[in-house]
N, C-alpha and C positions, 0 to 999 in steps of 0.2 A: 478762508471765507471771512467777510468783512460784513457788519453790519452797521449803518449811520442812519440815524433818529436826529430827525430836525425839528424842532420849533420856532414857529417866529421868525422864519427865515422871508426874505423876496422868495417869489416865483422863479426867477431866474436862475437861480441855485439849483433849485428841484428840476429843473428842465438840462441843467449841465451835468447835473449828476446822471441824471438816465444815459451819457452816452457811456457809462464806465458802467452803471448799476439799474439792478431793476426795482423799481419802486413798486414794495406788494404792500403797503396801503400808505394813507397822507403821511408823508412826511419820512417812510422806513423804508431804506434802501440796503439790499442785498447786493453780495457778490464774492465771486472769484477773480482775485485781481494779486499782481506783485505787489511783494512789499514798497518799492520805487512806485508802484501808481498811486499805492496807497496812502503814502508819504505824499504824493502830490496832490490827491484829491483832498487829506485831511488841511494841507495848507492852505488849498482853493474855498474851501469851507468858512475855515477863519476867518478869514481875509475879507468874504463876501460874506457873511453870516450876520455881522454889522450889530444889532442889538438880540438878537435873535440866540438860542441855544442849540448846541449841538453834541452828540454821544456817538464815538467811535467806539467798535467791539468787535477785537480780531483776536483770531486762534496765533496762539507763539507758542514757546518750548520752555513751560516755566510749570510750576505746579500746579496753577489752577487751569492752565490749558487755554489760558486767554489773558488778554490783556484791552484795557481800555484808557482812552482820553477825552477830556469835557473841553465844551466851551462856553461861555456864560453862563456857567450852573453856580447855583449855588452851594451846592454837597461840591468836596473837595475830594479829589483820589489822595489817597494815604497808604505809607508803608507802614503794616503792622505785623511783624517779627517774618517778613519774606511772601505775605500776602497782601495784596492792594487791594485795599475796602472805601467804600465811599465814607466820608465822614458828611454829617448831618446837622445843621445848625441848628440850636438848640432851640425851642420855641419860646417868643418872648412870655412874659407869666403873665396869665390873666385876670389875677387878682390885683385890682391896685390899690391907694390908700381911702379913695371913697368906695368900695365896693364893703357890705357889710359881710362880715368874718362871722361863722355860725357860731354860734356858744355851746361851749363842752356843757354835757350834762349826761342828766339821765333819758332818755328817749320814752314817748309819752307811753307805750306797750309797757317799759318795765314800771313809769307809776301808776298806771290804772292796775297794773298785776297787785304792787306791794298796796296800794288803796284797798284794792277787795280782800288782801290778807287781813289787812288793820281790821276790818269793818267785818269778819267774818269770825275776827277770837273777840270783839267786844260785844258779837250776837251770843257767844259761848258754843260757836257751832268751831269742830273740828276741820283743821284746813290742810290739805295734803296740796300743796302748789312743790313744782321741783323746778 
Protein backbone atom coordinates (compact mmCIF):
# COMPACT_ATOMS: atom_id res chain seq x y z
CA UNK A 1 0.00 0.00 0.00
CA UNK A 2 1.27 3.38 -0.86
CA UNK A 3 0.27 6.69 0.40
CA UNK A 4 1.13 10.41 -1.50
CA UNK A 5 0.20 13.73 0.22
CA UNK A 6 0.45 16.66 -2.14
CA UNK A 7 0.60 20.27 -1.50
CA UNK A 8 0.80 22.97 -3.80
CA UNK A 9 0.66 20.90 -6.55
CA UNK A 10 -1.44 21.81 -10.39
CA UNK A 11 -4.72 20.21 -10.64
CA UNK A 12 -3.35 18.14 -13.28
CA UNK A 13 -1.16 16.06 -11.06
CA UNK A 14 -4.17 15.23 -8.69
CA UNK A 15 -6.30 14.28 -11.85
CA UNK A 16 -3.27 11.83 -13.03
CA UNK A 17 -2.96 10.42 -10.03
CA UNK A 18 -6.55 9.11 -9.61
CA UNK A 19 -5.86 6.82 -12.66
CA UNK A 20 -3.33 4.73 -10.31
CA UNK A 21 -5.01 5.97 -6.77
CA UNK A 22 -7.87 6.95 -5.01
CA UNK A 23 -7.93 10.29 -3.47
CA UNK A 24 -9.82 10.09 0.01
CA UNK A 25 -9.39 13.66 0.80
CA UNK A 26 -7.57 17.16 -1.07
CA UNK A 27 -4.49 16.26 -1.89
CA UNK A 28 -4.09 12.28 -0.07
CA UNK A 29 -3.99 9.59 -2.42
CA UNK A 30 -4.19 5.81 -1.59
CA UNK A 31 -3.39 2.56 -3.02
CA UNK A 32 -2.37 -0.88 -3.99
CA UNK A 33 0.12 -0.50 -6.60
CA UNK A 34 3.81 -2.43 -7.72
CA UNK A 35 6.79 -1.33 -6.55
CA UNK A 36 7.58 -0.37 -10.83
CA UNK A 37 4.23 1.79 -10.73
CA UNK A 38 5.34 3.12 -7.77
CA UNK A 39 8.60 4.21 -8.91
CA UNK A 40 6.91 5.62 -11.89
CA UNK A 41 4.27 7.45 -10.25
CA UNK A 42 6.78 9.01 -7.45
CA UNK A 43 9.00 10.26 -10.68
CA UNK A 44 5.58 11.71 -12.50
CA UNK A 45 5.14 13.60 -9.17
CA UNK A 46 8.49 15.27 -9.05
CA UNK A 47 8.70 16.07 -12.21
CA UNK A 48 5.24 17.76 -12.41
CA UNK A 49 4.99 18.95 -8.71
CA UNK A 50 7.14 22.04 -9.94
CA UNK A 51 7.08 24.31 -6.64
CA UNK A 52 4.63 22.39 -4.83
CA UNK A 53 5.47 19.53 -1.92
CA UNK A 54 5.16 16.08 -1.98
CA UNK A 55 5.22 12.72 0.69
CA UNK A 56 5.61 9.22 -0.37
CA UNK A 57 4.62 6.38 2.34
CA UNK A 58 4.89 2.76 1.40
CA UNK A 59 5.14 -0.51 3.36
CA UNK A 60 8.89 -2.41 2.59
CA UNK A 61 10.83 -5.12 4.53
CA UNK A 62 12.88 -3.11 7.01
CA UNK A 63 12.09 -2.53 10.79
CA UNK A 64 9.87 0.23 10.93
CA UNK A 65 7.74 -1.59 8.26
CA UNK A 66 7.65 1.40 6.02
CA UNK A 67 9.53 3.53 4.22
CA UNK A 68 9.12 7.27 2.80
CA UNK A 69 10.35 10.01 0.33
CA UNK A 70 9.82 14.05 0.17
CA UNK A 71 9.75 16.52 -2.34
CA UNK A 72 10.09 20.15 -1.56
CA UNK A 73 10.05 19.80 2.08
CA UNK A 74 11.81 21.22 4.16
CA UNK A 75 12.31 18.35 7.09
CA UNK A 76 14.94 16.20 5.63
CA UNK A 77 14.79 12.10 5.76
CA UNK A 78 17.77 10.99 7.82
CA UNK A 79 19.47 7.89 8.72
CA UNK A 80 19.66 7.42 12.57
CA UNK A 81 21.53 4.28 13.67
CA UNK A 82 19.06 1.93 10.77
CA UNK A 83 15.86 4.04 11.31
CA UNK A 84 14.82 6.98 8.89
CA UNK A 85 13.38 10.03 10.96
CA UNK A 86 12.64 13.30 9.46
CA UNK A 87 14.93 15.90 10.72
CA UNK A 88 13.37 19.34 11.44
CA UNK A 89 14.80 22.81 10.87
CA UNK A 90 15.56 24.44 13.75
CA UNK A 91 13.42 27.58 14.20
CA UNK A 92 14.96 30.94 13.67
CA UNK A 93 15.16 32.60 17.51
CA UNK A 94 12.86 35.07 18.26
CA UNK A 95 14.67 37.34 20.41
CA UNK A 96 16.63 39.83 18.68
CA UNK A 97 18.91 42.62 19.68
CA UNK A 98 16.13 45.45 20.04
CA UNK A 99 13.77 43.12 21.76
CA UNK A 100 13.98 44.09 25.62
CA UNK A 101 15.57 40.86 27.57
CA UNK A 102 13.49 40.51 31.13
CA UNK A 103 15.75 41.17 34.22
CA UNK A 104 16.66 38.47 36.58
CA UNK A 105 15.34 39.24 40.08
CA UNK A 106 13.09 38.71 42.64
CA UNK A 107 9.38 38.29 41.41
CA UNK A 108 7.00 40.92 43.06
CA UNK A 109 4.89 37.78 45.12
CA UNK A 110 8.47 36.98 46.90
CA UNK A 111 8.89 41.02 47.80
CA UNK A 112 5.60 41.87 48.99
CA UNK A 113 6.04 38.38 51.07
CA UNK A 114 9.65 39.44 52.60
CA UNK A 115 7.80 43.37 52.93
CA UNK A 116 5.05 41.93 55.18
CA UNK A 117 7.79 39.92 57.17
CA UNK A 118 9.94 43.26 57.64
CA UNK A 119 6.87 45.19 58.68
CA UNK A 120 5.40 42.54 60.89
CA UNK A 121 8.89 41.91 63.44
CA UNK A 122 9.05 45.93 63.50
CA UNK A 123 5.15 45.88 64.74
CA UNK A 124 6.74 43.16 67.47
CA UNK A 125 4.00 40.91 66.23
CA UNK A 126 5.30 37.22 65.60
CA UNK A 127 5.56 36.00 61.96
CA UNK A 128 5.24 32.39 60.94
CA UNK A 129 5.52 32.80 56.79
CA UNK A 130 7.33 29.28 55.38
Amino acid sequence: MIVIHLTDCPLGLRGDLTKWLQEIAAGVFVGQVSARIRDNLWERVTTLCQNGRAVLVYNTNNEQRLDFRVHGETWKPIDFDGLKLMLRPSAPSKITSTDKIPAHGFSNAAKLRTAKRVASIACGQTAHFN
